[in-house]
C-alpha positions in Angstrom: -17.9 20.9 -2.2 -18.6 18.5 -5.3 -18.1 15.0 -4.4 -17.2 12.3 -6.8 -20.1 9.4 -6.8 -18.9 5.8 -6.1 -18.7 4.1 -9.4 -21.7 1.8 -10.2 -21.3 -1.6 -11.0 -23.5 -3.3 -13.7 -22.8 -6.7 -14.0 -20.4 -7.0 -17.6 -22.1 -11.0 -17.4 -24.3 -12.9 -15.5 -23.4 -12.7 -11.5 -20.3 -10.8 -12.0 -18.4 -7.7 -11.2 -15.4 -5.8 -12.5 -12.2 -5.9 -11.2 -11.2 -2.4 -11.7 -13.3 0.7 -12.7 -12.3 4.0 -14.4 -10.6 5.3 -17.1 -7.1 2.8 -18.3 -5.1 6.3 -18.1 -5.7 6.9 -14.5 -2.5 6.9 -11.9 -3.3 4.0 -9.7 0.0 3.0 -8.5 2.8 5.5 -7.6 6.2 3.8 -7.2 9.3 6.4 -6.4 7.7 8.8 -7.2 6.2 7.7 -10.6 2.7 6.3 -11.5 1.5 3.3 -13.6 -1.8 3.7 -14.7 -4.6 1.3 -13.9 -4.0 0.0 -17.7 -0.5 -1.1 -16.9 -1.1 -2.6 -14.2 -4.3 -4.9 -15.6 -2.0 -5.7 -18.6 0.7 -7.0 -15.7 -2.0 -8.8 -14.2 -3.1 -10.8 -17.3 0.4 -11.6 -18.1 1.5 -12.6 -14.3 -1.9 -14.9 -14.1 -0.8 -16.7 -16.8 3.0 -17.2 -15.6 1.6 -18.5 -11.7 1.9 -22.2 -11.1 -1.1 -24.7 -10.2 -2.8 -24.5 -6.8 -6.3 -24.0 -5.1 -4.6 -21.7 -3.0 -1.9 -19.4 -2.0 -0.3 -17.4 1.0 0.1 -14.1 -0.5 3.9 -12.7 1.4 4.6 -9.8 -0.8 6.5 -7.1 1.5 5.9 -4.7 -1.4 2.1 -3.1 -1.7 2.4 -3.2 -5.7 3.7 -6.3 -5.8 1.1 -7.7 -3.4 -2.0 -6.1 -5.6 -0.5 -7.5 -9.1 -0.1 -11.1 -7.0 -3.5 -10.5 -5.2 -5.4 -9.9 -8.3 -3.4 -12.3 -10.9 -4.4 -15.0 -8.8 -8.2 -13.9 -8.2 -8.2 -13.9 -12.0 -6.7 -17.4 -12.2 -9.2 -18.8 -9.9 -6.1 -19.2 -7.0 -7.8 -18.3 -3.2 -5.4 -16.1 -1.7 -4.6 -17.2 2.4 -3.8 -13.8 4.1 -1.8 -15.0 7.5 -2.5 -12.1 10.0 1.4 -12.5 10.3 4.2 -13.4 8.3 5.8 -14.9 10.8 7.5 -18.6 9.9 5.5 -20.1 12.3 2.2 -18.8 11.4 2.8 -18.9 7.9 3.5 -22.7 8.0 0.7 -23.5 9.8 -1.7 -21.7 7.3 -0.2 -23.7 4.6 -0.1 -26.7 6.3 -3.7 -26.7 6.7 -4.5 -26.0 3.3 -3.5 -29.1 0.3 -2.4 -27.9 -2.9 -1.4 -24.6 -1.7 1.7 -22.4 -2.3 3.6 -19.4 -1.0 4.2 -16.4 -3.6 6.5 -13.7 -2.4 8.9 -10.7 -3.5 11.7 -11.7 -1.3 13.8 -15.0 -0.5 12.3 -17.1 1.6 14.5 -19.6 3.8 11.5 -21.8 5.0 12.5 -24.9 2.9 9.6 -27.2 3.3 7.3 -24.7 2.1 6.3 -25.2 -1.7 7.2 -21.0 -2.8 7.1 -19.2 -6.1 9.3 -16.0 -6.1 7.8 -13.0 -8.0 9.8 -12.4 -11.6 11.4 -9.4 -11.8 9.8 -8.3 -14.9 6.2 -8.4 -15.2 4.8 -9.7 -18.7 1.7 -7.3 -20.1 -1.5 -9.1 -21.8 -3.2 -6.5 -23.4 -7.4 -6.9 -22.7 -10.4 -5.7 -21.4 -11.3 -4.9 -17.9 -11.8 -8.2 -16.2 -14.3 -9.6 -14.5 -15.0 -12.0 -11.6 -18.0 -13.8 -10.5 -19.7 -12.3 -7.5 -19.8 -15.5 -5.6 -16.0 -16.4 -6.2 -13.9 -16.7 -3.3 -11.3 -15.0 -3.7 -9.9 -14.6 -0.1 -9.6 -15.9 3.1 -8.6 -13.9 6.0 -7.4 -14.8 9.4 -8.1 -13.1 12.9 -5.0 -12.3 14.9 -5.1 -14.6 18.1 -5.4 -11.5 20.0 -7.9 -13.6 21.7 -7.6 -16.8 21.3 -7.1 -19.5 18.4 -7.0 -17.4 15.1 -10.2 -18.0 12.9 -10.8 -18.5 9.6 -12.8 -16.0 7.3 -13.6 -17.0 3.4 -14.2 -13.6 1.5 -16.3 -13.5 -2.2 -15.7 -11.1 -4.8 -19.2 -9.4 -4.5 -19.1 -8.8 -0.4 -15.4 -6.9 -0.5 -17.1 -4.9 -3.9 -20.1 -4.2 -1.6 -17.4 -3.4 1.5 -15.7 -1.2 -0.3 -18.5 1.0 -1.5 -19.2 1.5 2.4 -15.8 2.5 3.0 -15.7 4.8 0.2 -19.2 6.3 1.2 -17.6 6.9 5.3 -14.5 9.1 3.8 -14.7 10.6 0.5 -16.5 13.9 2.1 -13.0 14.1 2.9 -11.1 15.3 -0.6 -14.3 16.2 -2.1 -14.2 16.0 -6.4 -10.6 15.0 -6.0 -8.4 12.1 -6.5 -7.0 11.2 -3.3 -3.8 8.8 -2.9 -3.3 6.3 0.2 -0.5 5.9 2.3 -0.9 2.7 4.5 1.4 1.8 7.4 -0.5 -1.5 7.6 0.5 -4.9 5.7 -1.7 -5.6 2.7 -2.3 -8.8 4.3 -4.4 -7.6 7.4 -8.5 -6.8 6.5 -8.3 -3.6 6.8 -4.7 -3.1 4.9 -6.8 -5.3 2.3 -9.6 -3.0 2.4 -8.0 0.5 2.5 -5.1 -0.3 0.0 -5.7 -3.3 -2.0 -9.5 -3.2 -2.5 -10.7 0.9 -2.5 -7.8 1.6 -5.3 -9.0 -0.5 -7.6 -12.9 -0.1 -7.5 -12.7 3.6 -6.7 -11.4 6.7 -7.6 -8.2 6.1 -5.5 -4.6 5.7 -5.7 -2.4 4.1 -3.3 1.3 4.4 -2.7 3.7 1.2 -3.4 5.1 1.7 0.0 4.7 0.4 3.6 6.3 3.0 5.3 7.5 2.4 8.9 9.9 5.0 10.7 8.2 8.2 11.1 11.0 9.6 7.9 9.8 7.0 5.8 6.3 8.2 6.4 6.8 11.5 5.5 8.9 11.0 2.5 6.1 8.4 1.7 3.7 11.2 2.1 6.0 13.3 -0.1 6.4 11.1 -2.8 2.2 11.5 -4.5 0.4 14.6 -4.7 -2.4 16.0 -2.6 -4.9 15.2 -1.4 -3.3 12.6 0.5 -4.8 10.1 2.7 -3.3 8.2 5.5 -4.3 4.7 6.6 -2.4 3.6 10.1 -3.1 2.0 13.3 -3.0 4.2 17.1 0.2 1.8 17.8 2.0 3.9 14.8 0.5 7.1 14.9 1.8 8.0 18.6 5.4 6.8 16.7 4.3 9.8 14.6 3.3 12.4 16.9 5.8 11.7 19.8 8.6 12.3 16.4 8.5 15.6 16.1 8.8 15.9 12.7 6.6 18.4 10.1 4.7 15.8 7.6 3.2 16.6 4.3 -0.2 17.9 4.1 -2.6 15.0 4.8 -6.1 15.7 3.9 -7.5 13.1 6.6 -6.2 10.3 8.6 -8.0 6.7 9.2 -7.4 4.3 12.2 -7.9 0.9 13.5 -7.1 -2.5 14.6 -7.3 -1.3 18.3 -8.9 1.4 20.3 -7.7 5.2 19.7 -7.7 6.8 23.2 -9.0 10.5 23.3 -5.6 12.1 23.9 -3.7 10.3 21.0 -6.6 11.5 18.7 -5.9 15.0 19.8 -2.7 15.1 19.1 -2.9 13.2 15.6 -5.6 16.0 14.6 -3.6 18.7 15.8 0.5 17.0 14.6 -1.4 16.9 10.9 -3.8 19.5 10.9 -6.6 17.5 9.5 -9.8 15.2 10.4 -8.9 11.6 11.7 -12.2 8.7 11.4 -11.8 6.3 13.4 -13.2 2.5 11.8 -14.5 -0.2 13.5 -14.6 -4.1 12.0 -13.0 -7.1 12.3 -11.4 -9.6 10.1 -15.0 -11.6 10.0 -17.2 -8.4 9.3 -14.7 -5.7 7.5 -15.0 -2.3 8.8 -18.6 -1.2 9.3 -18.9 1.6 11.3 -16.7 5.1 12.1 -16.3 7.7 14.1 -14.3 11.2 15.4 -13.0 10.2 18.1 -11.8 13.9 18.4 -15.6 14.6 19.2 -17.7 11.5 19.1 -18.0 8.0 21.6 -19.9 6.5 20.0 -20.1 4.8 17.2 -22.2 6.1 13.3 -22.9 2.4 11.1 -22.5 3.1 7.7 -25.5 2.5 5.1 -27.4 -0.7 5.1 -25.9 -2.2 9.2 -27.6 -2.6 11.7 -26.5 -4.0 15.1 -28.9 -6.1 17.3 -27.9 -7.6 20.7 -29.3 -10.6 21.9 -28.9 -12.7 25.1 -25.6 -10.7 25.2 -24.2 -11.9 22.1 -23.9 -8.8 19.3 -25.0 -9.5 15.9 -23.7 -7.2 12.6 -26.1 -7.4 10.0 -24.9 -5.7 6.5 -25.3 -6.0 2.6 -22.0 -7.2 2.2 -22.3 -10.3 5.0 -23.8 -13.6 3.8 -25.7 -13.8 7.1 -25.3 -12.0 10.7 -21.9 -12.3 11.9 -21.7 -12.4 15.6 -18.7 -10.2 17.0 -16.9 -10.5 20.4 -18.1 -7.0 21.9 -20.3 -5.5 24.0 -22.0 -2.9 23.0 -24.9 -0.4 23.8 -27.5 0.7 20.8 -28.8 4.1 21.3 -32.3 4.7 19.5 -31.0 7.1 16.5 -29.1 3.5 15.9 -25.6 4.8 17.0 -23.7 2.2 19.4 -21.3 2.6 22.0 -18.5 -0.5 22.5 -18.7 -1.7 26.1 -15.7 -3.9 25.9 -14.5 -7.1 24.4 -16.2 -10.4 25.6 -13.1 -12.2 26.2 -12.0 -8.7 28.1 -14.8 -9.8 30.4 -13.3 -10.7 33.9 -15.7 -11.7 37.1 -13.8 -12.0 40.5 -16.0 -12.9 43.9 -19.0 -11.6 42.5 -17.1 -8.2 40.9 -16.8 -7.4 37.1 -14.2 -5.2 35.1 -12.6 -4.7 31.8 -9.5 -5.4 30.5 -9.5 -2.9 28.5 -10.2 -0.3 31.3 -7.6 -1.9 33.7 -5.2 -1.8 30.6 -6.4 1.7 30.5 -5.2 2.5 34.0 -2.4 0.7 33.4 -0.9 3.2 30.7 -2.0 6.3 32.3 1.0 5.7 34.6 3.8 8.1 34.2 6.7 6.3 32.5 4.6 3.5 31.0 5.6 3.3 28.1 3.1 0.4 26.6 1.6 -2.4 28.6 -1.0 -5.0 28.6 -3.0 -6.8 31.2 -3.6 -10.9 30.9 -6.0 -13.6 32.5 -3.7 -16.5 32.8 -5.1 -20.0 31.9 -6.6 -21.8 35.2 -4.4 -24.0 36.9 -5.4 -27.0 38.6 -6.4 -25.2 41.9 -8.1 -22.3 40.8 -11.4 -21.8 39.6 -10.5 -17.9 38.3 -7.5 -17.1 36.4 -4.9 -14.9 37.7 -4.3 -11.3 36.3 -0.8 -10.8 35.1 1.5 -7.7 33.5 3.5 -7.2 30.9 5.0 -3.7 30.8 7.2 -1.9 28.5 9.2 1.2 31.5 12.1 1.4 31.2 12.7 4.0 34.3 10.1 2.3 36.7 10.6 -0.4 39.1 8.4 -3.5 38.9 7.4 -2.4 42.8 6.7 1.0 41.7 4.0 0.8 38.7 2.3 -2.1 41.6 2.2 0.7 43.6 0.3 2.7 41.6 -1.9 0.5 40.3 -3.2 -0.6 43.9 -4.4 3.5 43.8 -6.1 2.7 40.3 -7.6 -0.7 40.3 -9.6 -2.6 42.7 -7.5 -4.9 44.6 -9.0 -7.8 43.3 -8.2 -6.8 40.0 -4.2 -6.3 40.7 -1.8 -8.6 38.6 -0.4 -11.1 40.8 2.4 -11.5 38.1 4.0 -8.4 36.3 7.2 -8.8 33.9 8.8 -5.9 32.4 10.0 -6.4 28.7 12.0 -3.8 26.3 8.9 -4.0 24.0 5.6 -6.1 23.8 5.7 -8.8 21.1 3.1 -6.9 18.8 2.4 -8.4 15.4 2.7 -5.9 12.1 -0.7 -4.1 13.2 0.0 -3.7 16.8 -2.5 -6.5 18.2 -0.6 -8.7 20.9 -1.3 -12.5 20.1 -2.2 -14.2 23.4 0.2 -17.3 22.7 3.2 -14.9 23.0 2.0 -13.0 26.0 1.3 -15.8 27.7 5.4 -17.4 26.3 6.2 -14.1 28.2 5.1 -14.8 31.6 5.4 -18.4 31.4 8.5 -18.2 34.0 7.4 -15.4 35.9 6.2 -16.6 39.6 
């Protein structure tokens, strides 16, 4: 099979880097059905740069995917840093802008949060008709922010030259998948979220790639998604959504590979996804800080393949990533094992770390154990903050069965988990308070079991 080479990138001035690469007449878009050609959608972005109002920097809300790249790479060209919340929720979303002066919100919908300074999309695009542009390799052009899955989100400034370099690594882990051809993403993910950023914002534009308008979220919309571009079709999700998919039942279009992340993909789910779409799934692994940086087949494979130019070193238990697109080593908040041939295995989180009398376990295993019940439907196990007695603290549950009795699923846990271990507070909810790419923010767990004795 022929494979279609990454395009190179000579500098078109001193220190900088295109923003989009191929020929003009190339679909890069497809909106109902129809595409608009990479062209088009530069001419939009000249002409909507020049309509956006003053600011350093902006939260990016656009629900639609085409709308979010024309915002995402008007502003880059204007010299706007784009703030992308890793939710859009009201509360989140004023907190980002509240920390950042002479910012602004830019969205496609209405937005009812008054005090927030907001600029709604027009709803005709002007065209400037120009050259390819370019940006400066060391321009900032976005900051991300980590989830709060484990703590107090973080802040992440991203330059035009590491997400160019990024993206070339992603490219380099999946095109073996549609060979010469042009492939076209599907993403359940929000633009907003690194890896939505990476895999639907960034890889269309510098690569060979087209990308679907669409977020799809009900397992129908997926598929008509899906039908909607032509083969080969690539699909870019999380394991939260792709057991939606499975468990539906329903025939999907032909799907020349599937890519997952944001959380762990058990064995089992990976299975099924390979066998419900008849095609290889690559599992990535990243974080907001680092991007992605390594894959697998989780079908086949533990452990972990880093793509060119990483390498992982572990010292005094603290894991470092070092990569061609990082300024420096970022450290990241896992465990993991380096074999010699330079493959790693994740251990577990740091902050999954818990130590009881003298006894250590995971929280990802016990969450692990946890879901292998019968008629668990999702769940989650927490360490609550100490109180003022305790020098360890507690283990608590929040679990999504509907047909099991609180008593029950303790009941099975105490043959699963060591004792020590147990939750000592378990709530059952009709779902977990997940945010758009299934992570559960610790503030809202621990809202959850805030009145549970």
């Amino acid at each position: 099979m022929s494979l279609v080479a990454f395009p190179s990138f000579p500098s078109s001035g001193v220190g900088s880097l295109p923003m989009g690469v191929g020929s003009l007449h190339r679909p890069l878009v497809w909106v109902h059905g129809k595409p608009i050609t990479l062209g088009r959608f530069l001419a939009q972005v000249r002409g909507l740069a020049a309509q956006l109002p003053s600011g350093r920097y902006v939260v990016n809300l656009c629900e639609d995917r085409y709308h979010f790249l024309l915002a995402f790479y008007a502003c880059a060209l204007r010299g706007q840093v784009s703030l992308l919340p890793s939710s859009r929720a009201p509360g989140v979303v004023a907190e980002i802008y509240a920390a950042y002066p002479d910012s602004y919100c830019l969205g496609d919908r209405e937005l009812s949060m008054e005090a927030l300074r907001y600029w709604h999309l027009p709803e005709i695009f002007p065209e400037l008709d120009g050259a390819i542009p370019s940006l400066l390799e060391d321009a900032v052009v976005a900051i991300g922010f980590t989830s709060g899955s484990t703590g107090v989100p973080t802040s992440n400034l991203k330059t035009w030259g590491s997400l160019v370099t990024s993206t070339e690594q992603d490219w380099a882990a999946f095109h073996s998948l549609w060979g010469s051809q042009v492939p076209t993403i599907v993403a359940t993910v929000p633009s907003q979220h690194m890896y939505g950023m990476e895999f639907s914002v960034l890889l269309p534009l510098l690569a060979p790639v087209a990308v679907h308008a669409g977020r799809p979220f009900f397992p129908e919309d997926v598929a008509q998604a899906l039908a909607e571009v032509p083969a080969p079709r690539l699909l870019v999700t999380t394991p939260v959504h792709l057991r939606v998919l499975v468990q539906s039942g329903l025939r999907f279009p032909e799907v020349a590979g599937i890519v997952s992340a944001t959380a762990p993909l058990a064995h089992d789910l990976a299975v099924a996804a390979e066998a419900c779409f008849g095609c290889e799934l690559r599992e990535v692994f990243g974080s907001t800080e680092t991007c992605t940086f390594a894959v697998r087949r989780t079908v086949y494979e533990q452990a972990w393949t880093r793509f060119d130019g990483v390498s992982i070193e572990v010292n005094a238990d603290v894991t470092w990533v070092y990569a061609r697109h990082l300024p420096a080593p970022m450290a990241i908040a896992d465990f993991v094992d380096v074999y010699e041939d330079g493959r790693f295995e994740v251990l577990g989180r740091q902050a999954d770390l818990l130590e009881i009398a003298g006894k250590r376990a995971s929280l990802g295993e016990l969450n692990r154990c946890l879901l292998a019940i019968p008629g668990v439907v999702d769940g989650v196990l927490v360490q609550m903050p100490l109180e003022a007695d305790q020098t360890v603290g507690r283990i608590a549950a929040v679990v999504v069965a509907p047909t099991l009795h609180e008593v029950h699923i303790q009941k099975m846990l105490r043959t699963k988990i060591d004792p020590l271990f147990l939750p000592r507070r378990l709530r059952k909810v009709d779902a977990l308070p997940r945010n758009e790419t299934g992570k559960l923010p610790r503030e809202a767990l621990l809202a959850l079991l805030a009145d549970v004795c």
